[in-house]
C-alpha positions as a printed NumPy array, in Angstrom:
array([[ 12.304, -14.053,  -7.577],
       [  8.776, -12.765,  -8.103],
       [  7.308, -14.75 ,  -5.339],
       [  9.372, -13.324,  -2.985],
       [  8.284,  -9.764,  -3.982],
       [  4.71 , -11.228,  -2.965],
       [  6.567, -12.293,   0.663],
       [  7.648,  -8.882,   0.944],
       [  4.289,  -7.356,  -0.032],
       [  2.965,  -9.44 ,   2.729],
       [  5.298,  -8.647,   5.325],
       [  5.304,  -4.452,   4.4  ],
       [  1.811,  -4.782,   5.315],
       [  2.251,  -6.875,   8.729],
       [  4.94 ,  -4.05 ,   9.606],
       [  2.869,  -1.271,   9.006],
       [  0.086,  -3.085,  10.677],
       [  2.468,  -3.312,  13.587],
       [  3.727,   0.12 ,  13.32 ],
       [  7.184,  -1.7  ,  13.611],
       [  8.987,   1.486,  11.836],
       [ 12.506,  -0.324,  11.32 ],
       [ 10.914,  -3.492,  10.226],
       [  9.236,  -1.531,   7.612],
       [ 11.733,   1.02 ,   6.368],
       [ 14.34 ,  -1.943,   6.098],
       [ 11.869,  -3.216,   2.941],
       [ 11.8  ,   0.003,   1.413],
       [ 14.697,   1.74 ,  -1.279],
       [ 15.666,   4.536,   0.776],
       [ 14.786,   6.721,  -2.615],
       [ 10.996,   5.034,  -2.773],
       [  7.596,   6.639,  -4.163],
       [  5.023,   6.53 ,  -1.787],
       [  1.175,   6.863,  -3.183],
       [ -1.214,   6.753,  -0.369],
       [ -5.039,   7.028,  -0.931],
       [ -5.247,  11.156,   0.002],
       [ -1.744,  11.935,  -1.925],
       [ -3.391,  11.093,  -5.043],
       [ -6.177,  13.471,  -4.195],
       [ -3.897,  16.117,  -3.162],
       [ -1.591,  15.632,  -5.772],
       [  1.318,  14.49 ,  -3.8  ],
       [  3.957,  11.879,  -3.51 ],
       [  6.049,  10.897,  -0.609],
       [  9.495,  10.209,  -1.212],
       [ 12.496,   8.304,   0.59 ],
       [ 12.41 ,   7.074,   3.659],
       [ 12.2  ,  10.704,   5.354],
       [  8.889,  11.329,   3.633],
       [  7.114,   8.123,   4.46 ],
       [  7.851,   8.536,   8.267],
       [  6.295,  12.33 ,   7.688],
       [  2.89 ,  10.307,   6.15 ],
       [  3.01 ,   7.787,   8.932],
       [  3.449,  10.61 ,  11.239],
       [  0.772,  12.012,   9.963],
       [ -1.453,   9.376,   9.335],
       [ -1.19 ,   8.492,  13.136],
       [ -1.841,  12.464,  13.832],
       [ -5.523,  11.713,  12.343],
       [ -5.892,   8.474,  12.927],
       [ -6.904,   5.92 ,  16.15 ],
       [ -7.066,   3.12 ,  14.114],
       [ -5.486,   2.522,  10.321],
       [ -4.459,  -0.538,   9.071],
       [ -4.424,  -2.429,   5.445],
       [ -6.368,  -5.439,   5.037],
       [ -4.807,  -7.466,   2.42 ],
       [ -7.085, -10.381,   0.636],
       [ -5.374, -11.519,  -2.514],
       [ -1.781, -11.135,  -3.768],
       [ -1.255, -11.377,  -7.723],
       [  2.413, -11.681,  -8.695],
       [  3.301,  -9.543, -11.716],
       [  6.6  , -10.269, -12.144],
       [  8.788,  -6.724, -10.99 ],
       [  5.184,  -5.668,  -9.371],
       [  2.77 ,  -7.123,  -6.951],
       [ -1.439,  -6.421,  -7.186],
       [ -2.799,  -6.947,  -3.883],
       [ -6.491,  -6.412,  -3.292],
       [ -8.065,  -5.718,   0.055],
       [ -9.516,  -3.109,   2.008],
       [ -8.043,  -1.104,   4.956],
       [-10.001,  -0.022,   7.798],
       [ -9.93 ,   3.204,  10.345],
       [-11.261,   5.111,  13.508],
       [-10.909,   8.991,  13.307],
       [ -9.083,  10.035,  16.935],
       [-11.137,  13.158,  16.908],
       [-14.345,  11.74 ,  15.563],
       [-13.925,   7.927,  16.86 ],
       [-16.24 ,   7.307,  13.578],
       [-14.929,   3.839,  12.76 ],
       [-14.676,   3.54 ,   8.945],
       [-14.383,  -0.835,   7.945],
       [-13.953,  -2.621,   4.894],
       [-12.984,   0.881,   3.12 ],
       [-11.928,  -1.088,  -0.495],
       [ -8.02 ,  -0.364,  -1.819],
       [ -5.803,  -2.022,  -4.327],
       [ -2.287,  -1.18 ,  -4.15 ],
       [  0.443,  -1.784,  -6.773],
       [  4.081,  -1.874,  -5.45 ],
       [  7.373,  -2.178,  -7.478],
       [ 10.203,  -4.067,  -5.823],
       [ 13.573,  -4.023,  -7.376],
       [ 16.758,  -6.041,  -5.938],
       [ 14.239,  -6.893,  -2.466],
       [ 13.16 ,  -3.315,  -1.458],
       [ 10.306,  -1.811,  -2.971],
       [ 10.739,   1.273,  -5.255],
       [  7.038,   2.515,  -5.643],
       [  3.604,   2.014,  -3.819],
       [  0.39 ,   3.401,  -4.879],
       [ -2.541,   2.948,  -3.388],
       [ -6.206,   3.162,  -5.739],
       [ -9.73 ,   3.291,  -3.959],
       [-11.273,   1.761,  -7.292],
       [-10.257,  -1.901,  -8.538],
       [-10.553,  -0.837, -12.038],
       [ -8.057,   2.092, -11.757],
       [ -5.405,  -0.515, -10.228],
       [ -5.047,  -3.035, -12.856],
       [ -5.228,  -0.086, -15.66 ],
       [ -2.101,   1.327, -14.201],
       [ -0.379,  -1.901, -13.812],
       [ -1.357,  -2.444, -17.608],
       [ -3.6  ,  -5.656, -17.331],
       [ -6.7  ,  -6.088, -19.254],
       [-10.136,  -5.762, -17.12 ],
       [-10.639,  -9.388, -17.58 ],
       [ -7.359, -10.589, -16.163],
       [ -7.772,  -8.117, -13.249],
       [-11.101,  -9.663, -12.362],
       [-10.091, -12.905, -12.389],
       [ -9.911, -15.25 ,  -9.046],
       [-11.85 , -12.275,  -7.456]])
């Protein structure tokens, strides 16, 4: 079943990509945790399906461009790893911002993910998801 928590990793990130809203609320538990970059900062957490429209919503608000750029997928059983990067243009500032590094870690339980949380630094990532530096680093 694990693999197929890496397929849905992989397709969360095609539908927010795509900004296909149904597509991507379908793969999320209508009660999930939602950890962007600039919640963790902020000290927030989006919840349900309600509050991860409101970050999209605003996300879009700031930005031209945002999308994930997913390189690697590591299965972890209930939880998937994926490093990458994401990249941006500011619609006020049209600065374009690429290769921007993120790991995310996202719980799926019965098909839907539960929790996402995104981490700028690929040592933070792995540390939350309890794995060893050493197995975090390897195949990168």
């Amino acid at each position: 079943m694990s693999q197929g928590n890496v397929e849905i990793q992989r397709r969360l990130f095609e539908a927010f990509n795509r900004r296909d809203m149904e597509a991507f609320l379908d793969m999320l538990d209508p009660d999930v945790e939602w950890i962007p970059i600039m919640a963790v900062l902020e000290g927030r957490v989006y919840r349900g399906h309600e509050g991860v429209r409101h970050w999209i919503e605003e996300l879009d608000t700031h930005w031209e461009i945002f999308e994930t750029c997913p390189e690697e997928f590591r299965d972890l059983g209930d939880r998937v790893l994926t490093l990458g990067s994401w990249r941006a243009r500011g619609r006020a500032s049209r600065i374009d911002l690429q290769a921007e590094q993120a790991t995310w870690i996202t719980h799926v339980h019965h098909g839907k993910v539960v929790r996402l949380q995104t981490f700028t630094d690929r040592d933070d990532a792995p540390k939350a998801a309890g794995l060893p530096r050493h197995d975090a680093q390897a195949g990168s």
